[in-house]
PDB file of N, CA, C and O in Angstrom:
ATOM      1  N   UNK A   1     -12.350  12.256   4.900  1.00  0.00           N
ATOM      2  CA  UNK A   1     -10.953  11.969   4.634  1.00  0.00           C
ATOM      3  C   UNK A   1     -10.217  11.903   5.965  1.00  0.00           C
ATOM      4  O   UNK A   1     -10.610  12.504   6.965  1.00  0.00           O
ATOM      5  N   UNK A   2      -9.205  11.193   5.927  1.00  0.00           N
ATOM      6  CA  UNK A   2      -8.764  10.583   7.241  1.00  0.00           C
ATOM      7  C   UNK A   2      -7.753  12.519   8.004  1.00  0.00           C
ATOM      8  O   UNK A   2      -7.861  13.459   7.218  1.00  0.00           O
ATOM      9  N   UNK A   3      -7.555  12.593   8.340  1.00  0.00           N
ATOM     10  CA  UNK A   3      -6.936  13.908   9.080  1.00  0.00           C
ATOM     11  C   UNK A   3      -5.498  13.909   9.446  1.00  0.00           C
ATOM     12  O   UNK A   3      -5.206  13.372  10.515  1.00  0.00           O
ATOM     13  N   UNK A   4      -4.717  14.339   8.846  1.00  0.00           N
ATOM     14  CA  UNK A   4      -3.437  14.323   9.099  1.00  0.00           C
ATOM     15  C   UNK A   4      -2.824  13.797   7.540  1.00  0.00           C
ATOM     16  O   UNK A   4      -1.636  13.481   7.484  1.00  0.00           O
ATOM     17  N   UNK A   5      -3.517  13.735   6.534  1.00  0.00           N
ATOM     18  CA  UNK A   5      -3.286  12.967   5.542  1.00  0.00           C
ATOM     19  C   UNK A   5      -2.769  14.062   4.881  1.00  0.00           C
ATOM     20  O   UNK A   5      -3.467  15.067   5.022  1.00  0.00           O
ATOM     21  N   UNK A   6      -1.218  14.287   3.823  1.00  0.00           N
ATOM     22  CA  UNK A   6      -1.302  15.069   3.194  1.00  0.00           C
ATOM     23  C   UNK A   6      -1.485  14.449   2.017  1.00  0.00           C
ATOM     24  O   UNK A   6      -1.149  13.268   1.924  1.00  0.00           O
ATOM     25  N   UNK A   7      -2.073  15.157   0.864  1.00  0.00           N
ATOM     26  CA  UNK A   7      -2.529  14.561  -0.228  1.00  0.00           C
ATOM     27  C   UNK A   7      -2.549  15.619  -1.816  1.00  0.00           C
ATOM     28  O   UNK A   7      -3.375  16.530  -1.768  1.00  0.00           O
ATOM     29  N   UNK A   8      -2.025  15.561  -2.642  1.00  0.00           N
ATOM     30  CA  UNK A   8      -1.749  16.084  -3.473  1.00  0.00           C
ATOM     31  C   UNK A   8      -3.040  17.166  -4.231  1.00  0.00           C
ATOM     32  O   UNK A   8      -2.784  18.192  -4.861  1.00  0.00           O
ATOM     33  N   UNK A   9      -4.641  16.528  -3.927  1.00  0.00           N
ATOM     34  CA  UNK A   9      -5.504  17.583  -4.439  1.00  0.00           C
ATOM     35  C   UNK A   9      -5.762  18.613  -3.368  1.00  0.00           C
ATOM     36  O   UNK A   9      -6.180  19.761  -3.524  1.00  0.00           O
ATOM     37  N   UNK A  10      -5.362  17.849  -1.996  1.00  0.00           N
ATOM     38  CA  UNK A  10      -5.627  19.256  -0.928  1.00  0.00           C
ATOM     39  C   UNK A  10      -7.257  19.346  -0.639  1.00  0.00           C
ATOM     40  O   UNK A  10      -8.007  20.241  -0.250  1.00  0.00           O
ATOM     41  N   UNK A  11      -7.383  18.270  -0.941  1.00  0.00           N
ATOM     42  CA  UNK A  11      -8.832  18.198  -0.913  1.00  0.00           C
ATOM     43  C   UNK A  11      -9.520  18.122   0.922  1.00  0.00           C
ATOM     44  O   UNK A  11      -8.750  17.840   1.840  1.00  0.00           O
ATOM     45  N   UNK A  12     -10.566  18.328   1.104  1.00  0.00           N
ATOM     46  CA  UNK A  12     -10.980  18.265   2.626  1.00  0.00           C
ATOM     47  C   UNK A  12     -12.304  17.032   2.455  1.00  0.00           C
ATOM     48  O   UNK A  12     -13.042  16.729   3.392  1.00  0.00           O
ATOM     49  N   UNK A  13     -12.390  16.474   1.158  1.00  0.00           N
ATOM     50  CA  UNK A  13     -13.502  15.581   1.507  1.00  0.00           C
ATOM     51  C   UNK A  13     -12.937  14.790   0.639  1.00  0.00           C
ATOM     52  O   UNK A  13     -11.984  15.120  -0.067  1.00  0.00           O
ATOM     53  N   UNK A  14     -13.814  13.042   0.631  1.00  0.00           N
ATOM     54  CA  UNK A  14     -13.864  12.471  -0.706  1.00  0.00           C
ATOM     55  C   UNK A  14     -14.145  13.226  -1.924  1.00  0.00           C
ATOM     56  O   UNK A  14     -13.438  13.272  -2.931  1.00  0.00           O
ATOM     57  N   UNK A  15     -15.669  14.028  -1.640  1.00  0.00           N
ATOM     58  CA  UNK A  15     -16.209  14.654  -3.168  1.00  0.00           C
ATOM     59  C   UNK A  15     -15.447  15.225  -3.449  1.00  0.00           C
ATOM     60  O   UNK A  15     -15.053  14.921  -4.575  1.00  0.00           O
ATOM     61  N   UNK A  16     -14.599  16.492  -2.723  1.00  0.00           N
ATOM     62  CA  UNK A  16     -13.818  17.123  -3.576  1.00  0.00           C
ATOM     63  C   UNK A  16     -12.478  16.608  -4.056  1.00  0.00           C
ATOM     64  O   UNK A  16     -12.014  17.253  -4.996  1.00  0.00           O
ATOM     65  N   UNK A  17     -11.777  15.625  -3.636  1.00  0.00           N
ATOM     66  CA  UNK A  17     -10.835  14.681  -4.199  1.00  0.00           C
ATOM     67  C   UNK A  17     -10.995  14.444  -5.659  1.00  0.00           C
ATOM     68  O   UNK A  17     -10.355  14.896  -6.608  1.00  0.00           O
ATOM     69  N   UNK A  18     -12.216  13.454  -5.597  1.00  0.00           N
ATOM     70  CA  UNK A  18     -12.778  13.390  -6.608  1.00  0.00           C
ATOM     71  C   UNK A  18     -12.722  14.125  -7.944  1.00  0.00           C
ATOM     72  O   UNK A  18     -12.316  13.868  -9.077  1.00  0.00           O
ATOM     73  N   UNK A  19     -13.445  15.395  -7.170  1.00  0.00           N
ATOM     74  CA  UNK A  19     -13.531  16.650  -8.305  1.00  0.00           C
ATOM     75  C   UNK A  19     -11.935  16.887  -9.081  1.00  0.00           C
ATOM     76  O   UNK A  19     -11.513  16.798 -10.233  1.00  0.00           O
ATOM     77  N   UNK A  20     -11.491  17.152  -8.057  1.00  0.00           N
ATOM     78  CA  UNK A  20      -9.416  17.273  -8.404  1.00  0.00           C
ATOM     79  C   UNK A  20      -9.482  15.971  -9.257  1.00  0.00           C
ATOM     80  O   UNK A  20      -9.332  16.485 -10.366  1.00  0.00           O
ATOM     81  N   UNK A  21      -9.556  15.156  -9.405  1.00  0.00           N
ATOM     82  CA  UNK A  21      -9.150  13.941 -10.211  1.00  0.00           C
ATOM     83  C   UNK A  21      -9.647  13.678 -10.915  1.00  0.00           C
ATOM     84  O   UNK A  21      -9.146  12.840 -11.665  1.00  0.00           O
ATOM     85  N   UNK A  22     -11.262  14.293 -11.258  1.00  0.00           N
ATOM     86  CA  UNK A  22     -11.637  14.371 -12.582  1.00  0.00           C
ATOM     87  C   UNK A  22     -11.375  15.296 -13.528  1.00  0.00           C
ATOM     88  O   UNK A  22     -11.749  15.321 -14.700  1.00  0.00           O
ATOM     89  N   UNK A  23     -10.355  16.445 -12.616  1.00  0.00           N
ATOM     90  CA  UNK A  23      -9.866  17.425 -13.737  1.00  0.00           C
ATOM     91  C   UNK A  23      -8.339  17.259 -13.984  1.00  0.00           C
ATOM     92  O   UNK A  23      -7.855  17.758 -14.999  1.00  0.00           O
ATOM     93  N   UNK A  24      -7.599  16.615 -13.145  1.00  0.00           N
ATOM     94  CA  UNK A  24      -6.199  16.089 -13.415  1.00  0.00           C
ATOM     95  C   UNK A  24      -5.751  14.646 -13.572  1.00  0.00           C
ATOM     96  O   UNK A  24      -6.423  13.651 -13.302  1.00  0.00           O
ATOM     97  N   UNK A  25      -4.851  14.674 -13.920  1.00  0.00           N
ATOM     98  CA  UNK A  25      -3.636  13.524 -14.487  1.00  0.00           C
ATOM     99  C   UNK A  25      -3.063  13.218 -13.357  1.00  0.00           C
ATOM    100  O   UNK A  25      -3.149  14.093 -12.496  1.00  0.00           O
ATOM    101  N   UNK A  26      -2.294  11.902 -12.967  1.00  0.00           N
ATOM    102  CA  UNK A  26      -1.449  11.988 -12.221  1.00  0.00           C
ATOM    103  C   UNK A  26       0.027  12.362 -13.041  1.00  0.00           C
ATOM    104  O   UNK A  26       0.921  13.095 -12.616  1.00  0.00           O
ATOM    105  N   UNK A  27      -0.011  11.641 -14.317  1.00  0.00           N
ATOM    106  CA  UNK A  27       0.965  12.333 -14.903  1.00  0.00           C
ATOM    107  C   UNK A  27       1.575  14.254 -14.266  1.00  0.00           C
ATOM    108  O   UNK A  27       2.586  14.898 -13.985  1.00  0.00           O
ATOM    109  N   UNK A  28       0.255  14.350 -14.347  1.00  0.00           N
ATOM    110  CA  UNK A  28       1.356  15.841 -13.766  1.00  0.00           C
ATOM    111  C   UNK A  28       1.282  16.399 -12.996  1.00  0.00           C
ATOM    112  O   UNK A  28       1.111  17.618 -13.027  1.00  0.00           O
ATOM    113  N   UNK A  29       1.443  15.292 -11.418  1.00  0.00           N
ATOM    114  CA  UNK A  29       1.692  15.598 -10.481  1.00  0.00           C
ATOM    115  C   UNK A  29       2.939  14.677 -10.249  1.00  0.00           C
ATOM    116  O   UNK A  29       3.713  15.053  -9.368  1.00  0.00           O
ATOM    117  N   UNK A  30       3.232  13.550 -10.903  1.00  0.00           N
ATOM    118  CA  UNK A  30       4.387  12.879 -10.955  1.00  0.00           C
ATOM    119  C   UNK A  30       5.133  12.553 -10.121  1.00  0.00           C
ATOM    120  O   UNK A  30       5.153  11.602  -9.340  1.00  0.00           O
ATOM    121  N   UNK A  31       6.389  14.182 -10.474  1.00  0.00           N
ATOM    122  CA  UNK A  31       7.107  14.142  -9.392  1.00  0.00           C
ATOM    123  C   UNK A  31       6.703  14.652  -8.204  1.00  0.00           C
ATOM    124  O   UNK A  31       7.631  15.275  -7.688  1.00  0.00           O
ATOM    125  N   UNK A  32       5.339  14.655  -7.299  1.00  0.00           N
ATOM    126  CA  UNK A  32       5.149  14.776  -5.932  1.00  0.00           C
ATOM    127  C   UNK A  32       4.595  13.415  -5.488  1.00  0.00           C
ATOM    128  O   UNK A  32       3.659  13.606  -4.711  1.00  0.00           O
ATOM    129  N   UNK A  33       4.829  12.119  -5.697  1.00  0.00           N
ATOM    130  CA  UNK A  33       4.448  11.495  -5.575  1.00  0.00           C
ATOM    131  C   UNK A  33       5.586  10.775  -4.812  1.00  0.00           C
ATOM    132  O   UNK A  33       6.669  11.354  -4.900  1.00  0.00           O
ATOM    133  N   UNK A  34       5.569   9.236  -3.826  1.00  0.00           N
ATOM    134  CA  UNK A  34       6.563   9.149  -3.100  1.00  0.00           C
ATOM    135  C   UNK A  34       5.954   7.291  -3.344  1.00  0.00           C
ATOM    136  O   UNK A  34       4.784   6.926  -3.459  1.00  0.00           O
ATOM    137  N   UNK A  35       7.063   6.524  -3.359  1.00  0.00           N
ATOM    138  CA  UNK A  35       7.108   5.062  -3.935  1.00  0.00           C
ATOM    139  C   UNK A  35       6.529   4.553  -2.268  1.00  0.00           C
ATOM    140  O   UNK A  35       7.155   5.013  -1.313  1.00  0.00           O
ATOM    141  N   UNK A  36       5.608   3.825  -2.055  1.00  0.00           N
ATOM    142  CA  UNK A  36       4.898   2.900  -0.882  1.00  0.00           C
ATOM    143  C   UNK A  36       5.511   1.607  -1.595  1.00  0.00           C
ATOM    144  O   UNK A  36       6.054   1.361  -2.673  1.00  0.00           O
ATOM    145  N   UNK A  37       5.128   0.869  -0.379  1.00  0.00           N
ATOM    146  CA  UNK A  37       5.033  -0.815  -0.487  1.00  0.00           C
ATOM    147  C   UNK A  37       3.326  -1.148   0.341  1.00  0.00           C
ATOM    148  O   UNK A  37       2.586  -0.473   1.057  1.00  0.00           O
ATOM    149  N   UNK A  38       3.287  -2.124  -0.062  1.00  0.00           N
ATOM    150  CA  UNK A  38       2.142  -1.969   0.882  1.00  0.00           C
ATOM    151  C   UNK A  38       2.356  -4.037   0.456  1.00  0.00           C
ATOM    152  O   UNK A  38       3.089  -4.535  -0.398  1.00  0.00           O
ATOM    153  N   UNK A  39       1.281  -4.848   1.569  1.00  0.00           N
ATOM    154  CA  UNK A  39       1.098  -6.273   1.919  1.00  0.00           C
ATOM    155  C   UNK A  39      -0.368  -6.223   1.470  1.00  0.00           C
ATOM    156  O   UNK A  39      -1.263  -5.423   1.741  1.00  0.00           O
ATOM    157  N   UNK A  40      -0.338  -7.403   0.646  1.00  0.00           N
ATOM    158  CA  UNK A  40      -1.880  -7.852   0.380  1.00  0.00           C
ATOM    159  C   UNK A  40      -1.970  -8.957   1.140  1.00  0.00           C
ATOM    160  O   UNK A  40      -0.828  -9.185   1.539  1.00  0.00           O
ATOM    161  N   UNK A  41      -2.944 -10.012   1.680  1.00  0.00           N
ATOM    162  CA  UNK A  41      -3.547 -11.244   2.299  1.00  0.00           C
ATOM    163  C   UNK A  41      -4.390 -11.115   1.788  1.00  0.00           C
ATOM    164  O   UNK A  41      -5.002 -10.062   1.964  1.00  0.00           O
ATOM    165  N   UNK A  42      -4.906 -12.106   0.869  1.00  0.00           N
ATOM    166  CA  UNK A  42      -6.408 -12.016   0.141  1.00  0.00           C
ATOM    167  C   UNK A  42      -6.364 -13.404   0.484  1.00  0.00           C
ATOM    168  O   UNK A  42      -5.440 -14.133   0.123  1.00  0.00           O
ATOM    169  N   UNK A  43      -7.547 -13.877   1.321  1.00  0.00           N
ATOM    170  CA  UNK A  43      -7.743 -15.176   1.764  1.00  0.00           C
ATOM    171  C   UNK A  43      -9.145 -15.433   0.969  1.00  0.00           C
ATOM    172  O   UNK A  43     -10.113 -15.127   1.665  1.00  0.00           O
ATOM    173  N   UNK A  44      -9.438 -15.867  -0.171  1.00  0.00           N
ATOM    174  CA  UNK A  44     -10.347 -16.053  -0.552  1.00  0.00           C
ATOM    175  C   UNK A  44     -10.539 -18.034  -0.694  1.00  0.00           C
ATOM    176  O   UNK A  44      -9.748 -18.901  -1.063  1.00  0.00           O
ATOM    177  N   UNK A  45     -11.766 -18.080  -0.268  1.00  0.00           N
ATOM    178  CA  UNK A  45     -11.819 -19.787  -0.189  1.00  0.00           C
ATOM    179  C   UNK A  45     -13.324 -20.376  -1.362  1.00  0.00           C
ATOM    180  O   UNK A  45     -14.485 -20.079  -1.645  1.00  0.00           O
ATOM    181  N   UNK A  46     -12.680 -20.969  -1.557  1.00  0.00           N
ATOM    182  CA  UNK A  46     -13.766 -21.686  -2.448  1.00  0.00           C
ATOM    183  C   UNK A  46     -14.279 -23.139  -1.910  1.00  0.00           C
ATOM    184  O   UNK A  46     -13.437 -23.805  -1.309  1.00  0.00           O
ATOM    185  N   UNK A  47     -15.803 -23.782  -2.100  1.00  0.00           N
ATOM    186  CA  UNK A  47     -16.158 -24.511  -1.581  1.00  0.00           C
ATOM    187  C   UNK A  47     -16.783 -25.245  -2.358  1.00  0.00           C
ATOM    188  O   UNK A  47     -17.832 -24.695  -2.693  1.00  0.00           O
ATOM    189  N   UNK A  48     -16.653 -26.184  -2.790  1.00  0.00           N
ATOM    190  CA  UNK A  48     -17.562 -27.308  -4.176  1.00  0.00           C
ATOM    191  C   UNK A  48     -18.537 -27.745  -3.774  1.00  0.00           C
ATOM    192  O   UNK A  48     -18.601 -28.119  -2.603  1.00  0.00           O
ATOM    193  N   UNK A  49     -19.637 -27.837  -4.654  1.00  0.00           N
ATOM    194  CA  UNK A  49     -20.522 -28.988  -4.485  1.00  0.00           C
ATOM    195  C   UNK A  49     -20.943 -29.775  -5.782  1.00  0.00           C
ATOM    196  O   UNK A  49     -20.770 -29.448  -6.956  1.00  0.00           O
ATOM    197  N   UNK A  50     -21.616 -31.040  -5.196  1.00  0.00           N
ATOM    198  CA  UNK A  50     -21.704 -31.487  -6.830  1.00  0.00           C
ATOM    199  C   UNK A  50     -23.407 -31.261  -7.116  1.00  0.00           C
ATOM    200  O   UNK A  50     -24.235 -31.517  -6.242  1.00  0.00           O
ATOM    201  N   UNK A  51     -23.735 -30.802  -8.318  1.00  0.00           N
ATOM    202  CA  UNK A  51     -24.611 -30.802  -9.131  1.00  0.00           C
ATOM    203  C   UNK A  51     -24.689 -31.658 -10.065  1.00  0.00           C
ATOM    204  O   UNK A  51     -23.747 -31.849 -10.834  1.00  0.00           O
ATOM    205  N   UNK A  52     -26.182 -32.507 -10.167  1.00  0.00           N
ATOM    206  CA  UNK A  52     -26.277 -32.988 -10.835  1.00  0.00           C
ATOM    207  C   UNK A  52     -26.414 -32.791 -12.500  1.00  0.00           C
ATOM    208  O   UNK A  52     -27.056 -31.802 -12.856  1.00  0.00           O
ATOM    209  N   UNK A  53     -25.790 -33.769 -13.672  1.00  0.00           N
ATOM    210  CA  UNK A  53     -25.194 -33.360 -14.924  1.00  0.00           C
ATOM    211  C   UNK A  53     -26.364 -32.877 -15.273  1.00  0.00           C
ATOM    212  O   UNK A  53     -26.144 -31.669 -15.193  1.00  0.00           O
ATOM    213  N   UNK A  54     -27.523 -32.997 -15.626  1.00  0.00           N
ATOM    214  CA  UNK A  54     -28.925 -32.416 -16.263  1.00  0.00           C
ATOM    215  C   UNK A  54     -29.377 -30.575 -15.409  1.00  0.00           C
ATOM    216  O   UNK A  54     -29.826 -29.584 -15.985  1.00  0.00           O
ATOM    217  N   UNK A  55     -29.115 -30.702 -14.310  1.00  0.00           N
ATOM    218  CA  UNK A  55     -29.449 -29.353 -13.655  1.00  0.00           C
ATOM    219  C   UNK A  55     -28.124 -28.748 -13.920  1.00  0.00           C
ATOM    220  O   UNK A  55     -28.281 -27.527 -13.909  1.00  0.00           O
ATOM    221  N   UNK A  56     -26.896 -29.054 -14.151  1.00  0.00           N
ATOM    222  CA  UNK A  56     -26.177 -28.180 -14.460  1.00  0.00           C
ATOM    223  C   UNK A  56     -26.038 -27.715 -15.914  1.00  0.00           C
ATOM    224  O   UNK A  56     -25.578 -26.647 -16.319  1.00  0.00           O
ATOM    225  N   UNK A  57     -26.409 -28.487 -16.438  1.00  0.00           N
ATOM    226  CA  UNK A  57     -26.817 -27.990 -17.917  1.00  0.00           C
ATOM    227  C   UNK A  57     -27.397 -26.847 -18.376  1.00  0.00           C
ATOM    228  O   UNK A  57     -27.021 -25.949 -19.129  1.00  0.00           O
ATOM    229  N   UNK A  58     -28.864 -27.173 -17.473  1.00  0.00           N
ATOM    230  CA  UNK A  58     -29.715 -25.865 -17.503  1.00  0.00           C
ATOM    231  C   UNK A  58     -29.587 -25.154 -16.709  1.00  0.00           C
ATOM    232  O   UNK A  58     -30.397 -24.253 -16.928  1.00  0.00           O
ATOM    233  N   UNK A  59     -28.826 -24.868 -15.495  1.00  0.00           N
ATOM    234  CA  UNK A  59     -28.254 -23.668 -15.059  1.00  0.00           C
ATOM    235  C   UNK A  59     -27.283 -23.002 -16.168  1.00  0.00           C
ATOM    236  O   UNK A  59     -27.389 -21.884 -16.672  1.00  0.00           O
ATOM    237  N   UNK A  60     -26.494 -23.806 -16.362  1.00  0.00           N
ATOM    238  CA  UNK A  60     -25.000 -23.260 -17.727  1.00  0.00           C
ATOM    239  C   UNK A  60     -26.044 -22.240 -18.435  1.00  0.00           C
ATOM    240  O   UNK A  60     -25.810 -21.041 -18.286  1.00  0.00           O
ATOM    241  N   UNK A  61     -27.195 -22.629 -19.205  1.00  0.00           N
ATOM    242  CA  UNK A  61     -28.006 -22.745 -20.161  1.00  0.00           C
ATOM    243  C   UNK A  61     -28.616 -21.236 -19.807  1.00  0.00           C
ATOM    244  O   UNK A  61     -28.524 -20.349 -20.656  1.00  0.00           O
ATOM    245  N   UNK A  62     -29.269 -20.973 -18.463  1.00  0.00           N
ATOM    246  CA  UNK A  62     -29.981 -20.187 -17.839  1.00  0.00           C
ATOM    247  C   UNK A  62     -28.743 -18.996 -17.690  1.00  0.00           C
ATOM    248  O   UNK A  62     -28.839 -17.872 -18.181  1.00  0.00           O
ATOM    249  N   UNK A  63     -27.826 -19.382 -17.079  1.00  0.00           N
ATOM    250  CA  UNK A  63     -26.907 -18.119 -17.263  1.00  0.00           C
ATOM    251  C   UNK A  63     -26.180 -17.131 -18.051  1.00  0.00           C
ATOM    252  O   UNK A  63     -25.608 -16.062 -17.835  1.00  0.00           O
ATOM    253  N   UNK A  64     -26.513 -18.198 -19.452  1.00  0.00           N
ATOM    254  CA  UNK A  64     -26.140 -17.961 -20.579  1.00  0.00           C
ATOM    255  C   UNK A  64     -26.982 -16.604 -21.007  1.00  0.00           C
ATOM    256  O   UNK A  64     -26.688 -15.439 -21.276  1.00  0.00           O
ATOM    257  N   UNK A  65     -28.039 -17.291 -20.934  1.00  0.00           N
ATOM    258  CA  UNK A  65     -29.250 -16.398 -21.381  1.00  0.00           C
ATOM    259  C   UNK A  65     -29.254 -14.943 -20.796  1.00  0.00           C
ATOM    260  O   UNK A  65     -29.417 -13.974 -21.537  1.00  0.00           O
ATOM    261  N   UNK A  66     -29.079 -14.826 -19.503  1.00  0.00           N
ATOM    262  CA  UNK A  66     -28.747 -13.693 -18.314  1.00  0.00           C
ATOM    263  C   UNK A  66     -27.392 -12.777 -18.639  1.00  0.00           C
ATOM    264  O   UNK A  66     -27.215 -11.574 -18.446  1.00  0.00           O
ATOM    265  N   UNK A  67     -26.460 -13.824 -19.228  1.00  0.00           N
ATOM    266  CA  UNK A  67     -25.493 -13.067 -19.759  1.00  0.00           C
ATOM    267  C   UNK A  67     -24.257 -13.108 -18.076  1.00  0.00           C
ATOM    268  O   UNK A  67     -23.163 -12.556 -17.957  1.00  0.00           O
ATOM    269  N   UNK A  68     -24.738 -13.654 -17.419  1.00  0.00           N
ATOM    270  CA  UNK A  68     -23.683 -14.237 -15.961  1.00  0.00           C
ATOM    271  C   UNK A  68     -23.004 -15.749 -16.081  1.00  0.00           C
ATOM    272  O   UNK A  68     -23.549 -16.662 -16.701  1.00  0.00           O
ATOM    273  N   UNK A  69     -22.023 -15.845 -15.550  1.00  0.00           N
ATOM    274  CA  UNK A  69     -21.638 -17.258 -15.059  1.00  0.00           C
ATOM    275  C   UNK A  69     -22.915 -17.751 -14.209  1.00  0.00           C
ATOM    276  O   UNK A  69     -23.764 -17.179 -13.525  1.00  0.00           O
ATOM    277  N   UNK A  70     -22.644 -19.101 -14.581  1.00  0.00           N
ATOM    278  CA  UNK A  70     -23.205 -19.645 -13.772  1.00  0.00           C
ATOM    279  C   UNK A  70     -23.223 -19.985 -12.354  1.00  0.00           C
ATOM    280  O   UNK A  70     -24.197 -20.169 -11.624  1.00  0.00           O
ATOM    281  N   UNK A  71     -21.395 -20.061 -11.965  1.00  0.00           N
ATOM    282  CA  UNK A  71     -20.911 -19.499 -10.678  1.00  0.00           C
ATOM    283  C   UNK A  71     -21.796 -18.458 -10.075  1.00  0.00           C
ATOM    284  O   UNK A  71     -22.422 -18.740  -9.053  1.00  0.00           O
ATOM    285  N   UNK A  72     -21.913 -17.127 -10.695  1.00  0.00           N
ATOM    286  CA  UNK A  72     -22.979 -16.356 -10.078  1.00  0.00           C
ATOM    287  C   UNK A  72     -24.223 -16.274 -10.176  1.00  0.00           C
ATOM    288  O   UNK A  72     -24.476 -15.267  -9.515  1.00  0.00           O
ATOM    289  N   UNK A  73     -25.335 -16.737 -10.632  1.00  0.00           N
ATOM    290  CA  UNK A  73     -26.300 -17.082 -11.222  1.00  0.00           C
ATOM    291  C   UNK A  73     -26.977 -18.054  -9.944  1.00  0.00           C
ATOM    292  O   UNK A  73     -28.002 -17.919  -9.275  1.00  0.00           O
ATOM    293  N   UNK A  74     -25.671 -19.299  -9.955  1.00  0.00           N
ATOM    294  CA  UNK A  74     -25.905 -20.201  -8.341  1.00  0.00           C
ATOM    295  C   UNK A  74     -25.858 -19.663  -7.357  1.00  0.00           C
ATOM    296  O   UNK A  74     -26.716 -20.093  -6.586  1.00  0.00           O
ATOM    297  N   UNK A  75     -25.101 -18.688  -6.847  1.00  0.00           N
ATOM    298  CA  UNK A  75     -24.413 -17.791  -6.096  1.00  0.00           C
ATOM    299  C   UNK A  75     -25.880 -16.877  -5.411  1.00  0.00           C
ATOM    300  O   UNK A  75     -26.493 -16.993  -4.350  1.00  0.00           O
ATOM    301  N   UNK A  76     -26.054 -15.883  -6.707  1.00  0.00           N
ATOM    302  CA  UNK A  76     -27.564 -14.945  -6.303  1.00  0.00           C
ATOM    303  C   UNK A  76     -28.247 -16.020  -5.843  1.00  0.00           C
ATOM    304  O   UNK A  76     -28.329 -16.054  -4.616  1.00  0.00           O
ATOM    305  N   UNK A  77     -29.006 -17.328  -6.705  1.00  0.00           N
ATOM    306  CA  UNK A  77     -30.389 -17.565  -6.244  1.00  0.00           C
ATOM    307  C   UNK A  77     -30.274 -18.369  -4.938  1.00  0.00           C
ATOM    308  O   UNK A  77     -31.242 -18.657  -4.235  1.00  0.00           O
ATOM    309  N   UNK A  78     -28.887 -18.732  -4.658  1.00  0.00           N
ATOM    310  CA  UNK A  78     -28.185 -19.152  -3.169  1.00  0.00           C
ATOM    311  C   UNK A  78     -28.525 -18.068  -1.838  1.00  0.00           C
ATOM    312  O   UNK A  78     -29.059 -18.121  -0.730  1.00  0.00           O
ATOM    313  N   UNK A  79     -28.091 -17.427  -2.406  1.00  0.00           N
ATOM    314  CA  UNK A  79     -28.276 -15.837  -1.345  1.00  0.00           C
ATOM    315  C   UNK A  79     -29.865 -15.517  -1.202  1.00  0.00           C
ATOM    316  O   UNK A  79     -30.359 -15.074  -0.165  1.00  0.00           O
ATOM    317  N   UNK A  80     -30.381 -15.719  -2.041  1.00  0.00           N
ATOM    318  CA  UNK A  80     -31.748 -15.184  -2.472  1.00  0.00           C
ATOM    319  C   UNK A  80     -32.249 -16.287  -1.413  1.00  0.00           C
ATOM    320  O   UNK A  80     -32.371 -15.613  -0.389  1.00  0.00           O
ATOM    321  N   UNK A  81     -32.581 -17.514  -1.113  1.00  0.00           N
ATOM    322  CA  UNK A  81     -32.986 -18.452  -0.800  1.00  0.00           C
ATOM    323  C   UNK A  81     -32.717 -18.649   0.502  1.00  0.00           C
ATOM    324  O   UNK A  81     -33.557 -19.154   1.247  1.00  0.00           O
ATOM    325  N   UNK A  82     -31.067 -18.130   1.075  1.00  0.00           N
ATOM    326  CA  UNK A  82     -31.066 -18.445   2.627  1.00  0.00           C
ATOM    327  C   UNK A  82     -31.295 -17.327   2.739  1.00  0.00           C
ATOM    328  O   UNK A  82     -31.110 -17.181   3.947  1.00  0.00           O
ATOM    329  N   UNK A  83     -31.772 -15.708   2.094  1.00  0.00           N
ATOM    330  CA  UNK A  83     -32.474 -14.849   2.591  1.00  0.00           C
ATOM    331  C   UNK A  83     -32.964 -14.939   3.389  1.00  0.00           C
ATOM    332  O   UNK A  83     -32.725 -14.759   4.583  1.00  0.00           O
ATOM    333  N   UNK A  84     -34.276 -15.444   2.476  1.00  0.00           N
ATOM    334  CA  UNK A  84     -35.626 -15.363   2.610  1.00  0.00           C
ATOM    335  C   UNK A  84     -35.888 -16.961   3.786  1.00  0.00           C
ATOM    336  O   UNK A  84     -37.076 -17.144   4.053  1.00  0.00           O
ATOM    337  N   UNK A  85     -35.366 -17.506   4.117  1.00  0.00           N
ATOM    338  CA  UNK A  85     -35.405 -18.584   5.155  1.00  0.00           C
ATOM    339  C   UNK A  85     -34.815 -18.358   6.737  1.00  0.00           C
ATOM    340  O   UNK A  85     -34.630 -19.089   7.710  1.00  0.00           O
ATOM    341  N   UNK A  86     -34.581 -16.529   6.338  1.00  0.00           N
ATOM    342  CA  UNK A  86     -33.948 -15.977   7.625  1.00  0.00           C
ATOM    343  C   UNK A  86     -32.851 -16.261   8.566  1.00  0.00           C
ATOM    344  O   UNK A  86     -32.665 -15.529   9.538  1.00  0.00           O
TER     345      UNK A  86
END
């Protein structure tokens, strides 16, 4: 845990944070709590390619079966493949 942090379980680690928060509410710590703002930037990019209509079929088809999108399904055996090609 970062040092200088004050923090409502008083905790000295993650685990014991944890522990505090699996036995309390924030409900009733409530009022010790103090309103932040905080900035998100989530730059997430997406990149197309085209697949042909018959292989995307049976990917759809294959992911189905797996119980994943097919988005991820392409994704793993993508990763899997420039793995293993180092």
């Amino acid at each position: 845990m970062s040092k200088g942090k004050a923090t409502i379980s008083k905790a000295g680690s993650y685990a014991e944070a944890g522990e505090f928060w699996d036995d309390h509410d924030l409900g009733e710590v409530w009022e010790q709590t103090t309103p932040v703002e905080i900035e998100v930037d989530l730059q997430s990019e997406r990149i197309l390619f085209s697949v042909e209509s018959e292989l995307a079929h049976r990917i759809e088809k294959l992911a189905r079966a797996r119980g994943v999108s097919s988005e991820t399904l392409v994704n793993l055996w993508l990763q899997e493949k420039v793995a293993a090609s180092g």
